[in-house]
C-alpha atoms as a printed R data frame, in Angstrom:
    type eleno elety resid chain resno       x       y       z
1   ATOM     1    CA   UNK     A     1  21.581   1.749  18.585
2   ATOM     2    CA   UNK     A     2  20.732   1.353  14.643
3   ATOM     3    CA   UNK     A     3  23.320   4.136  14.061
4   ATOM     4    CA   UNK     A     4  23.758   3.093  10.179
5   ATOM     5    CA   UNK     A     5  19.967   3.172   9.241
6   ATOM     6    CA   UNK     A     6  18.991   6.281   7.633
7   ATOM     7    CA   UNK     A     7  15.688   7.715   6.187
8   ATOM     8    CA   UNK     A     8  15.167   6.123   2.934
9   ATOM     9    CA   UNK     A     9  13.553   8.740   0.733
10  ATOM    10    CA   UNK     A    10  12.090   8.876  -2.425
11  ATOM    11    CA   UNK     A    11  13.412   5.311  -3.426
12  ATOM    12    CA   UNK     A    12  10.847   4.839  -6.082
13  ATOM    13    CA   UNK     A    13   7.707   6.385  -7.384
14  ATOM    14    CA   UNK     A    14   4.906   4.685  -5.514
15  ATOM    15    CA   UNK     A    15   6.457   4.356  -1.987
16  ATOM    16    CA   UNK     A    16   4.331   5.088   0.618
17  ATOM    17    CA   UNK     A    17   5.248   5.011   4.315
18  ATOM    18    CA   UNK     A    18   4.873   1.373   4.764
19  ATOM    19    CA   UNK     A    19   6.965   0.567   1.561
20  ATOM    20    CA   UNK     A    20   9.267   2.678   2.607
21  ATOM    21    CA   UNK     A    21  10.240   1.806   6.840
22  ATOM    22    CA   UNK     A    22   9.677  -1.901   5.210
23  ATOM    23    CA   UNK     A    23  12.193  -1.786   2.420
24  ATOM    24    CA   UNK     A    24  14.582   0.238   4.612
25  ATOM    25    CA   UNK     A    25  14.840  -2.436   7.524
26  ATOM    26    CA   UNK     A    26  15.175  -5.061   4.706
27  ATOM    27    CA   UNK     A    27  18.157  -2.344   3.130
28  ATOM    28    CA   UNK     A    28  20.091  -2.470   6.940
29  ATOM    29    CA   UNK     A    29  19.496  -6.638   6.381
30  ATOM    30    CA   UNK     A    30  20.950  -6.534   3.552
31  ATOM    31    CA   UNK     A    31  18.010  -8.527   1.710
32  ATOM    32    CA   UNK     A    32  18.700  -8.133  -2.118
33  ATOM    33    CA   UNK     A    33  15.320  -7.708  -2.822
34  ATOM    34    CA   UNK     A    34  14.874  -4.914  -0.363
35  ATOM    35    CA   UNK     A    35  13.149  -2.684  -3.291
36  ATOM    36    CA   UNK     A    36  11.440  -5.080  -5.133
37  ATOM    37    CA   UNK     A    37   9.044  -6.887  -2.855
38  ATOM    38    CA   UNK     A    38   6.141  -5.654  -3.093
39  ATOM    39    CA   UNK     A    39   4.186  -7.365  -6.079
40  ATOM    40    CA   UNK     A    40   0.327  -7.167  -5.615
41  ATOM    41    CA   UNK     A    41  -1.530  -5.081  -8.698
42  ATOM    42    CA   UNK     A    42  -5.300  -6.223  -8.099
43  ATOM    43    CA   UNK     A    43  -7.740  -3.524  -8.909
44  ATOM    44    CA   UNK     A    44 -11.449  -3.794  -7.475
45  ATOM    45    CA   UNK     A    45 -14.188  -1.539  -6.550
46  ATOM    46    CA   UNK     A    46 -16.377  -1.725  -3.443
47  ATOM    47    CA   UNK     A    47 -20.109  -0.299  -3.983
48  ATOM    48    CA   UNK     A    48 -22.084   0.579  -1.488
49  ATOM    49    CA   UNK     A    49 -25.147  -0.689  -1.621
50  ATOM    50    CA   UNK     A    50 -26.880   2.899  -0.681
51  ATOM    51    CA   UNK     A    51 -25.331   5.004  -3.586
52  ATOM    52    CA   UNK     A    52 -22.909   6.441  -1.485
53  ATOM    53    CA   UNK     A    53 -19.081   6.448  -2.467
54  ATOM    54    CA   UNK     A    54 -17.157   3.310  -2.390
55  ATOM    55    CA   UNK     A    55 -13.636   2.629  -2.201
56  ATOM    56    CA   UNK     A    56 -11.361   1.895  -5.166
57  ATOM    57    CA   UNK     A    57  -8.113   0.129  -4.613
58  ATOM    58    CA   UNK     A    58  -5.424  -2.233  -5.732
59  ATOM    59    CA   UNK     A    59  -3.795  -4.072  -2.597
60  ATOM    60    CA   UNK     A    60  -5.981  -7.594  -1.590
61  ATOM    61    CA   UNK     A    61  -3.216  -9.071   0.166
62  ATOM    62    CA   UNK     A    62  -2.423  -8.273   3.783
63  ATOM    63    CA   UNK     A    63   0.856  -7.050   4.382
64  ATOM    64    CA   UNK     A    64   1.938  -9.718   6.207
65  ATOM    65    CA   UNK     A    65   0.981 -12.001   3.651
66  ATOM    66    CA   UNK     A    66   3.037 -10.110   1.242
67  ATOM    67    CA   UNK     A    67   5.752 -10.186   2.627
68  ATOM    68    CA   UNK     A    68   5.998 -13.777   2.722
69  ATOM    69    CA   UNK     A    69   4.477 -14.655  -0.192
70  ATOM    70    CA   UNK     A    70   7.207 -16.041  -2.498
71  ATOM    71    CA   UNK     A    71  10.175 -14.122  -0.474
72  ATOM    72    CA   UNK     A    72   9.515 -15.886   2.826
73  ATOM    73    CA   UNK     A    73   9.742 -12.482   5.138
74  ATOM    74    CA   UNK     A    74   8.082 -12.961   8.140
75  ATOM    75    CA   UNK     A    75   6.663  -9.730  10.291
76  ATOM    76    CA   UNK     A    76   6.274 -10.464  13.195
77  ATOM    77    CA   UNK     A    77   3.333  -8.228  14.933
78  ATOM    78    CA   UNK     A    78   3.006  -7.444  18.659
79  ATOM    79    CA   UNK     A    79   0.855  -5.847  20.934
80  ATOM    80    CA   UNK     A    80   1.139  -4.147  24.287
81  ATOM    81    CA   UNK     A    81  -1.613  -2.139  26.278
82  ATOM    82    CA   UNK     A    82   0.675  -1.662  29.038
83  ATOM    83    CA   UNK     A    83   2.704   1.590  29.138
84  ATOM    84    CA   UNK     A    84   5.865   0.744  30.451
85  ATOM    85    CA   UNK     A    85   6.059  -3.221  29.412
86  ATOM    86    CA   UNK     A    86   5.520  -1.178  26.122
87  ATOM    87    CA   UNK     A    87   8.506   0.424  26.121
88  ATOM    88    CA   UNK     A    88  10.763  -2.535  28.333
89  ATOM    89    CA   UNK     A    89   9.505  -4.758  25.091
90  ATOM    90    CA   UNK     A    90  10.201  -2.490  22.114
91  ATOM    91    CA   UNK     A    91  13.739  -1.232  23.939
92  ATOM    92    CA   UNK     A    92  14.712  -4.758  24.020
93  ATOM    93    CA   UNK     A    93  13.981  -5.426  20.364
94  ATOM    94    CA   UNK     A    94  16.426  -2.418  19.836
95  ATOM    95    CA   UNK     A    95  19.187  -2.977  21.957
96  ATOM    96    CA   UNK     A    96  19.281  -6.814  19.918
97  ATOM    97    CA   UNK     A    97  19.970  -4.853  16.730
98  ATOM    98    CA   UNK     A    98  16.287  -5.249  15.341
99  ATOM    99    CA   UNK     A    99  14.665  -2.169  13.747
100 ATOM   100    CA   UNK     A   100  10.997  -2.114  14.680
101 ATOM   101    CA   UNK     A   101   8.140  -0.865  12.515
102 ATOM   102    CA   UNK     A   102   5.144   0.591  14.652
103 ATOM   103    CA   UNK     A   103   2.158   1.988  13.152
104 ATOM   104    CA   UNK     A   104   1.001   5.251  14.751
105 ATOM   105    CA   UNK     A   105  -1.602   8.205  14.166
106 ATOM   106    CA   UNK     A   106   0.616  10.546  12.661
107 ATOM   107    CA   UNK     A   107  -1.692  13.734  13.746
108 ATOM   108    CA   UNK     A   108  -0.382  12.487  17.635
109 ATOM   109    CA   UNK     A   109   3.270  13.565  16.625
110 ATOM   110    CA   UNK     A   110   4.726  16.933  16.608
111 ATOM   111    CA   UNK     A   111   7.313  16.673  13.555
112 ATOM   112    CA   UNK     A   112   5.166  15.548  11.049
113 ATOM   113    CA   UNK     A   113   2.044  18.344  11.605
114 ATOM   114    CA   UNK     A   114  -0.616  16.408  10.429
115 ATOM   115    CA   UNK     A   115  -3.662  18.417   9.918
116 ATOM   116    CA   UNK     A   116  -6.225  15.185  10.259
117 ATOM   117    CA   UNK     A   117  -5.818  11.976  12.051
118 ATOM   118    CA   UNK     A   118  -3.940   9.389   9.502
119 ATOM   119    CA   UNK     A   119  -2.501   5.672   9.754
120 ATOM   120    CA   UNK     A   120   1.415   6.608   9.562
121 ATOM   121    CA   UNK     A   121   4.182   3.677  10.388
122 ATOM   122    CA   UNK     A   122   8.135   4.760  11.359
123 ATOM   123    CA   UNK     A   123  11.053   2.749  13.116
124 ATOM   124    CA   UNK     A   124  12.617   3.005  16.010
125 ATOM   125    CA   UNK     A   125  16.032   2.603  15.851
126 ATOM   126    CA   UNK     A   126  17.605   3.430  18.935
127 ATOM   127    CA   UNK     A   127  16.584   4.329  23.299
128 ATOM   128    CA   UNK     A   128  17.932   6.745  25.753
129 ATOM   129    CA   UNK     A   129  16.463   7.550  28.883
130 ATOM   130    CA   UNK     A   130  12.888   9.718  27.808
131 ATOM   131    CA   UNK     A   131  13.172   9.241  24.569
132 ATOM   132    CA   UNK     A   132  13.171   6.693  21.363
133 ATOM   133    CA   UNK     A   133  14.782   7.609  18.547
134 ATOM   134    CA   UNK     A   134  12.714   7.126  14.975
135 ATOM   135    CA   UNK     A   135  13.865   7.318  11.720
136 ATOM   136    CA   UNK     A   136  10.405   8.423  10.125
137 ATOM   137    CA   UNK     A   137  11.109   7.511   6.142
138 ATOM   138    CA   UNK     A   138   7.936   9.488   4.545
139 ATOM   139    CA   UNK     A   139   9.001  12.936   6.353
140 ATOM   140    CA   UNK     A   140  12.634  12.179   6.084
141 ATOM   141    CA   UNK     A   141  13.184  12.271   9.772
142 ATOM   142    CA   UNK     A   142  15.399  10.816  12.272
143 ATOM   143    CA   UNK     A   143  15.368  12.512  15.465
144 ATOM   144    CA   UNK     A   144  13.690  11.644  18.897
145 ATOM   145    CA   UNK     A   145  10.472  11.185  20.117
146 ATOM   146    CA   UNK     A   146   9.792  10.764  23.945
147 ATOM   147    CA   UNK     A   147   8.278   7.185  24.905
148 ATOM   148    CA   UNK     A   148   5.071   8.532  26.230
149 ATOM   149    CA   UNK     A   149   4.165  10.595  22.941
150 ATOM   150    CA   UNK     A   150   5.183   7.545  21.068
151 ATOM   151    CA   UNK     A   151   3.119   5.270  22.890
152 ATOM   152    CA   UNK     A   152   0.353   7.586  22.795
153 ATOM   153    CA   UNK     A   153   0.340   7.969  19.419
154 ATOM   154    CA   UNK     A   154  -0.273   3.768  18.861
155 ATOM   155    CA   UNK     A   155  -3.738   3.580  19.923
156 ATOM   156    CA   UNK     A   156  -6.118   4.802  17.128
157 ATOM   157    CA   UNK     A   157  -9.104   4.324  15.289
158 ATOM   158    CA   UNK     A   158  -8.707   3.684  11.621
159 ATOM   159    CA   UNK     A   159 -10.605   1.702   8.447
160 ATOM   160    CA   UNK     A   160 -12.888   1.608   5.316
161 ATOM   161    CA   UNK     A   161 -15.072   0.568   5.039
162 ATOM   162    CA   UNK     A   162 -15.719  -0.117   9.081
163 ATOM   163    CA   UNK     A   163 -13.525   0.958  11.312
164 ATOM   164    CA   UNK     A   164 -11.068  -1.202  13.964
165 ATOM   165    CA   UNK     A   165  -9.360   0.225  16.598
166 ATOM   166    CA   UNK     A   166  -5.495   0.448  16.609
167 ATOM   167    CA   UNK     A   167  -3.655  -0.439  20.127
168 ATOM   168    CA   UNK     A   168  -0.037  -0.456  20.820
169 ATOM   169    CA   UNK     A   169   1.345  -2.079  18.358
170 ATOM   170    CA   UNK     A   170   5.361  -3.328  17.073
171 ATOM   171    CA   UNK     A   171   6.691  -5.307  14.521
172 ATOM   172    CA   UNK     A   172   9.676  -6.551  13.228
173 ATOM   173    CA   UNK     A   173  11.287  -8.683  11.110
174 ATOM   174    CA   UNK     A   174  12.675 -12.162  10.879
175 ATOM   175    CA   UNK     A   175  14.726 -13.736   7.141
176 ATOM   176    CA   UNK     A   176  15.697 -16.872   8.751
177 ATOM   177    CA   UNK     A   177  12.868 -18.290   6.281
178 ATOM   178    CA   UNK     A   178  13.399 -16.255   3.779
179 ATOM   179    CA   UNK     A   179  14.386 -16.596  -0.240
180 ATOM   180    CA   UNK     A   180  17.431 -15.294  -1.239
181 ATOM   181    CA   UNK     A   181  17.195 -15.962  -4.735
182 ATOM   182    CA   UNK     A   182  13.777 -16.017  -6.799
183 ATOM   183    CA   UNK     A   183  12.929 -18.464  -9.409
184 ATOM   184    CA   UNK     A   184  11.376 -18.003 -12.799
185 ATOM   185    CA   UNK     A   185   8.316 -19.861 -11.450
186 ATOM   186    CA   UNK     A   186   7.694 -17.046  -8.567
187 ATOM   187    CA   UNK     A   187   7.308 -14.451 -10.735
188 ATOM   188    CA   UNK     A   188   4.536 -16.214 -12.906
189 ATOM   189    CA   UNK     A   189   2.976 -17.522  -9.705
190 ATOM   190    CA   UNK     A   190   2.626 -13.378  -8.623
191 ATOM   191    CA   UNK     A   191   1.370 -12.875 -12.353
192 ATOM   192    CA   UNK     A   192  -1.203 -15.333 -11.598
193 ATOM   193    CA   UNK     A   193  -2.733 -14.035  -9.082
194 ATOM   194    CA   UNK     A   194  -2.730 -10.611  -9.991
195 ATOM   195    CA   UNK     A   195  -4.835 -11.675 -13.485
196 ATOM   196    CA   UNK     A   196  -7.280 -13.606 -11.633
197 ATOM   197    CA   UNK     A   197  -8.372 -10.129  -9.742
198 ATOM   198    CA   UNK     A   198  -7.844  -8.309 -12.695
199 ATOM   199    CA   UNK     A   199  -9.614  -9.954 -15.091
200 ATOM   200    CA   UNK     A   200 -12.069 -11.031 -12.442
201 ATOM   201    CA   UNK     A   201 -11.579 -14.998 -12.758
202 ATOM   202    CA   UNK     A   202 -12.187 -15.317  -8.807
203 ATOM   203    CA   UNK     A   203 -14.412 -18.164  -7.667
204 ATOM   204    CA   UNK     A   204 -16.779 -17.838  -4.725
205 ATOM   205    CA   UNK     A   205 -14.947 -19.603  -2.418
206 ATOM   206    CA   UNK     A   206 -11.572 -17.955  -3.412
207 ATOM   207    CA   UNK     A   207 -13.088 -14.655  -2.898
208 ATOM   208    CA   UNK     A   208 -14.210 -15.597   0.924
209 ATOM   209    CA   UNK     A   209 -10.454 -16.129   1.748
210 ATOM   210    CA   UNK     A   210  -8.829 -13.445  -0.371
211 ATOM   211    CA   UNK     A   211 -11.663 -10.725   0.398
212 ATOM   212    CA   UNK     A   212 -13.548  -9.411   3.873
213 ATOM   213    CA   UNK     A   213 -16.664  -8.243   2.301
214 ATOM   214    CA   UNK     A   214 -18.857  -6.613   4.350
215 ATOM   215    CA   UNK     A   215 -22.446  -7.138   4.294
216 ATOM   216    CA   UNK     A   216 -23.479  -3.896   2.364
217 ATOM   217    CA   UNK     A   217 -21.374  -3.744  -0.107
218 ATOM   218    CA   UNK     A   218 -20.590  -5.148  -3.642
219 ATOM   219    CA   UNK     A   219 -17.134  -6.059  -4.674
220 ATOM   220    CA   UNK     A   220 -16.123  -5.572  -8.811
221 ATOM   221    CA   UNK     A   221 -12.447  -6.565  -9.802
222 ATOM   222    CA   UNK     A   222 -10.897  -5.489 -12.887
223 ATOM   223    CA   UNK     A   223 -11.896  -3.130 -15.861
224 ATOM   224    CA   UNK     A   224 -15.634  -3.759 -14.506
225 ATOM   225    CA   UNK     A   225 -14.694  -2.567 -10.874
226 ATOM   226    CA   UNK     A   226 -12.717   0.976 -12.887
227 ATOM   227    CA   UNK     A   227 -16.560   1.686 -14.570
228 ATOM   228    CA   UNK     A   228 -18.550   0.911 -11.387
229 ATOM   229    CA   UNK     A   229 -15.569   3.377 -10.032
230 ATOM   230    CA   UNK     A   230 -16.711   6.101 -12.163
231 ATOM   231    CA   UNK     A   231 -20.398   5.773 -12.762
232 ATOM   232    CA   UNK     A   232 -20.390   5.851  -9.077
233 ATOM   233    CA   UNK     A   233 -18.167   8.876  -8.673
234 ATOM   234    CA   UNK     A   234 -21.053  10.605 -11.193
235 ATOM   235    CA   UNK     A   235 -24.082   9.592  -9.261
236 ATOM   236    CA   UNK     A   236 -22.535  10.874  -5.604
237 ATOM   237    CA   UNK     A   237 -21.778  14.264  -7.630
238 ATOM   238    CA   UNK     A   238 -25.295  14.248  -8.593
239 ATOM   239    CA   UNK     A   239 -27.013  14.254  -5.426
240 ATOM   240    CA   UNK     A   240 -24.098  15.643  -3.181
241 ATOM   241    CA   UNK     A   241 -21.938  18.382  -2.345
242 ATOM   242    CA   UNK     A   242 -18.213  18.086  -3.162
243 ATOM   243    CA   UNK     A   243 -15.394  19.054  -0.494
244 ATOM   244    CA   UNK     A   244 -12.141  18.757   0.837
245 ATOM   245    CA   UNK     A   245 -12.813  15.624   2.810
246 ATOM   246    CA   UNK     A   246 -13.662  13.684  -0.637
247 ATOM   247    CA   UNK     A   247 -11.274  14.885  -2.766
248 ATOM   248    CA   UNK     A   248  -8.930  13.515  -0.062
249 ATOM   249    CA   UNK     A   249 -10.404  10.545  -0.270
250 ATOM   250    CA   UNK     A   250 -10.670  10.066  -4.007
251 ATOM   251    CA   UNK     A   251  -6.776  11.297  -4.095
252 ATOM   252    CA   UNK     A   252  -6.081   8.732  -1.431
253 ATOM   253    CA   UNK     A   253  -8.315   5.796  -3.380
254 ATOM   254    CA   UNK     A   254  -6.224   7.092  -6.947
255 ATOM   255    CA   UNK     A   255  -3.160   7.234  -5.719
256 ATOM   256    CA   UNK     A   256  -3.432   3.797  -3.983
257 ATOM   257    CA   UNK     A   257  -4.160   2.005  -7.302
258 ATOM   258    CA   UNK     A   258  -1.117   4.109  -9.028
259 ATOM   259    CA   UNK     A   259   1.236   2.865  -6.468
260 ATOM   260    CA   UNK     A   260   0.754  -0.490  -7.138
261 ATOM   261    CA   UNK     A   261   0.982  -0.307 -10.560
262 ATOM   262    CA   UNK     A   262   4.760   1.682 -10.030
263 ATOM   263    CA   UNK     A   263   5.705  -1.352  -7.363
264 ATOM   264    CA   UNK     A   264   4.461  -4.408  -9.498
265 ATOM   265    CA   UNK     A   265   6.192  -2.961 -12.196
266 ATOM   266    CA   UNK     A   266   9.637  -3.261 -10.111
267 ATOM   267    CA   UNK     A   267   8.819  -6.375  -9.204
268 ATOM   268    CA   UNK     A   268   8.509  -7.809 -12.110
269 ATOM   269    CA   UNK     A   269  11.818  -6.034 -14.153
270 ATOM   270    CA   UNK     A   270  13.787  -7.826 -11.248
271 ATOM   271    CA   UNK     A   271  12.416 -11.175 -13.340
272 ATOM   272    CA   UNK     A   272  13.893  -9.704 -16.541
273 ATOM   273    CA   UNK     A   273  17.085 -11.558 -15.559
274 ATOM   274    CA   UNK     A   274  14.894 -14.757 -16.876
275 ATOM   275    CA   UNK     A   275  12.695 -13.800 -19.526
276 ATOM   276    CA   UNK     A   276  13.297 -10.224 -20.866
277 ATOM   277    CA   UNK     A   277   9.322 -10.132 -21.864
278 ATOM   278    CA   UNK     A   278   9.286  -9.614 -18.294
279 ATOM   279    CA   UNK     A   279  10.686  -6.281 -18.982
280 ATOM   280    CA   UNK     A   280   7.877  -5.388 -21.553
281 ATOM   281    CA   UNK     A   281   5.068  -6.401 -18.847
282 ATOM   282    CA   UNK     A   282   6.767  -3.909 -16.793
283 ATOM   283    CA   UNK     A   283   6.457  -1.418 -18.361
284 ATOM   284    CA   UNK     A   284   3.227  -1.297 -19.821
285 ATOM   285    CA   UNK     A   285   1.960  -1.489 -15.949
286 ATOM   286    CA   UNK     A   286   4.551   1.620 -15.133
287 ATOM   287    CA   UNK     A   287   2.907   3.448 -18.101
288 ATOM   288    CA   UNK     A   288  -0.768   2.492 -16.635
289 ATOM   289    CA   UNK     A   289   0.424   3.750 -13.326
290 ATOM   290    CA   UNK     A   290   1.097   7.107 -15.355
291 ATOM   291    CA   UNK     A   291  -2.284   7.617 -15.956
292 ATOM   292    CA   UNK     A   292  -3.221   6.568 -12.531
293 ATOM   293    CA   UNK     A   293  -0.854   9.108 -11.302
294 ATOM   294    CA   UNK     A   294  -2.506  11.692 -13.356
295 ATOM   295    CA   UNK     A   295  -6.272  11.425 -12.289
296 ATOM   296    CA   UNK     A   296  -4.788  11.116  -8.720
297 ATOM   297    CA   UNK     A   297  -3.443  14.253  -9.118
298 ATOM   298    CA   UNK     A   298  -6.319  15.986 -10.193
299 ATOM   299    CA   UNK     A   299  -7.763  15.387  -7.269
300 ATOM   300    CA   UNK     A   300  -5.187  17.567  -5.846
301 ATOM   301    CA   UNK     A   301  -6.043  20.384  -7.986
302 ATOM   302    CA   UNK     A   302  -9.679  19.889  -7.035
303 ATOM   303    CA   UNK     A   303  -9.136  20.958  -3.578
304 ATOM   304    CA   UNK     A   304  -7.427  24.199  -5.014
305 ATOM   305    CA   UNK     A   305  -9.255  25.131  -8.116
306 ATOM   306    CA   UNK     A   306 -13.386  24.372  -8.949
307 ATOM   307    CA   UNK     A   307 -14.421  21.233  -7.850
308 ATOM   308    CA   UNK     A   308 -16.348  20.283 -10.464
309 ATOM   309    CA   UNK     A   309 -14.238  20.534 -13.112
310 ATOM   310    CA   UNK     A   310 -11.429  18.585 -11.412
311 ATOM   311    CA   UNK     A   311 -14.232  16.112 -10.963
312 ATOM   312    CA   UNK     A   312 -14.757  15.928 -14.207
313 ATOM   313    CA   UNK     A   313 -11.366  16.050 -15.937
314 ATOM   314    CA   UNK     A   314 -10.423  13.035 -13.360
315 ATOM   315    CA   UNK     A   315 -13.963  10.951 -14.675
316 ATOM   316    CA   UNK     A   316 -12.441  11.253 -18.033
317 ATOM   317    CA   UNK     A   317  -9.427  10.562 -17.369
318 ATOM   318    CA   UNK     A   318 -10.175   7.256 -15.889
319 ATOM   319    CA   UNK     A   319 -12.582   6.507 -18.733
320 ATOM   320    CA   UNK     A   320  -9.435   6.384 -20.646
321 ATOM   321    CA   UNK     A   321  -7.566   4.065 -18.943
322 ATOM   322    CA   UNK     A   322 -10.777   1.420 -19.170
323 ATOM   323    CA   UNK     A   323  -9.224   0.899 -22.579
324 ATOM   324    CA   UNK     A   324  -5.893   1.043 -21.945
325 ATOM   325    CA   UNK     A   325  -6.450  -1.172 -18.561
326 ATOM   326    CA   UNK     A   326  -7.810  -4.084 -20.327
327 ATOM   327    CA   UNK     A   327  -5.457  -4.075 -22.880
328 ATOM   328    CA   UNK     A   328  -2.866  -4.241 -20.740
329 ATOM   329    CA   UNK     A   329  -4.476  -7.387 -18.660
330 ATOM   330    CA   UNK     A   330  -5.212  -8.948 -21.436
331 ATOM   331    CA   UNK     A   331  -1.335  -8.590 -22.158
332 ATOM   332    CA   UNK     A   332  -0.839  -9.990 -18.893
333 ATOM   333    CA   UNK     A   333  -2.939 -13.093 -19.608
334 ATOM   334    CA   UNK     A   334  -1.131 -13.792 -22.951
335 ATOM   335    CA   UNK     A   335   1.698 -13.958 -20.968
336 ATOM   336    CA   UNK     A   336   0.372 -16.105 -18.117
337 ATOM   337    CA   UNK     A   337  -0.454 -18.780 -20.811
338 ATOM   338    CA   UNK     A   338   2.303 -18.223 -23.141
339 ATOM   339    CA   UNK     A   339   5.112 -19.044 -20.553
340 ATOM   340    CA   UNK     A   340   2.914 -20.609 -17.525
341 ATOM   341    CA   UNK     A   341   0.620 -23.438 -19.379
């Protein structure tokens, strides 16, 4: 029993579930970069080929790629169709002292009373007879959940722009190749390849392995991929009706790209211990991640107040931040051959 690990709430702006049950078992490992890891800031756009709305967002690496990248955390993921080898597998983990991250539909569980189905992750941290317990980070819940509803709860469908279908699924984690102490030279190497999404220096090849683009769709990166953002967002207004469902998904797509601008921007103050220009970078991607923030949360109000002129006040409010994105990654490139080249 993980008796010690607690729900780790609120840590920083930009947490989201996975952030969150990730940085907390790396908090009960006592991995001094447990807050800090997460370093990918890459905005593109995808655009549907047929006019209808794409999908903004600012993650291109896969999480498990992530976490290894320049920190050498390894995830290791599982999978187990069978009920009870299920649960002999993941109570083993557990009784060894490993937390285990699962990701689950979080509209299967009763304590967090999800209205829609929804990719959710939690840990389990300890068995007893009928029951795990979880320490769910995002709903700031530990308590128990019985192994069937768990287990039930595992096998999903979930995706943009197609769909794949979730099965049983566990994780955990293993530092025995991991980096206790970053260089200078892995923070420019992250800065790197954040500017050539950014500022949309990707070459063909490059793009195959970093990118699964499907056949009907077009993918922009950078400032470019923020206006094909908008001018789409005003052509689906055009022609369609607005509701709940899309203002979800627009608050989901907003949020997304202000997240990573809040966790980059921890990331790379950690480097300020090197260079304290560092520090300056940081915070002109927290201050982007403000404005972010802002249209995200408009989207929000949409679903409350008249739809159209939440639309609206968000499509200006990201035509603001064209300006005040490429300044910024043109900063960010400065800096890349100022103290890289």
């Amino acid at each position: 029993m993980l008796k010690d690990l607690e729900p780790l709430s609120n840590l920083y702006s930009g947490f989201n579930c996975i952030n969150l049950s990730i940085s907390n078992i790396l908090k009960y490992k006592n991995y001094p970069y447990f807050k800090s890891i997460w370093k990918q800031c890459g905005i593109h756009f995808f655009l549907p080929i047929d006019n209808s709305l794409g999908r903004l967002n600012g993650h291109y690496i896969p999480l498990k790629d992530e976490l290894n990248l320049v920190h050498g955390i390894v995830l290791q993921n599982e999978e187990e169709n069978d009920l009870e080898t299920y649960i002999s597998k993941v109570s083993k983990l557990v009784e060894l002292g490993e937390p285990v991250f699962i990701y689950v539909d979080s509209y299967k569980l009763n304590h967090t009373n999800t209205p829609n189905s929804m990719l959710h992750c939690l840990l389990v941290t300890g068995v007893e007879q009928d029951a795990f317990l979880v320490v769910d980070d995002a709903y700031n819940f530990k308590g128990k959940i019985s192994k069937t509803e768990l287990y039930q709860s595992t096998k999903f469908d979930y995706g943009w722009p197609k769909k794949w279908t979730v099965s049983p699924n566990y994780s955990y984690i293993s530092l025995n190749s991991a980096t206790y102490e970053l260089n200078e030279n892995d923070y420019y190497h992250i800065i790197s390849l954040n500017n050539k999404i950014n500022n949309n220096n990707v070459s063909d090849e490059e793009l195959k392995t970093i990118f699964n683009i499907p056949e009907d769709y077009n993918l922009i990166m950078g400032v470019e991929g923020m206006k094909a953002f908008s001018n789409n967002c005003k052509e689906y207004v055009r022609s369609n009706t607005l509701n709940r469902p899309i203002f979800n998904k627009l608050y989901s797509d907003l949020s997304n790209v202000a997240n990573v601008h809040y966790l980059y921007a921890e990331f790379l103050k950690e480097a300020a211990v090197f260079n304290k220009e560092f520090l300056n970078l940081s915070e002109e991607y927290q201050h982007l991640g403000q404005g972010w923030k802002v249209a995200s949360n408009m989207m929000l109000k949409g679903m409350m107040k008249r739809h159209e002129e939440m639309m609206e006040r968000m499509l200006n409010k990201v035509t603001s931040l064209i300006p005040e994105a490429e300044r910024v990654f043109e900063i960010s490139l400065d800096f890349e051959k100022e103290f890289i080249s």
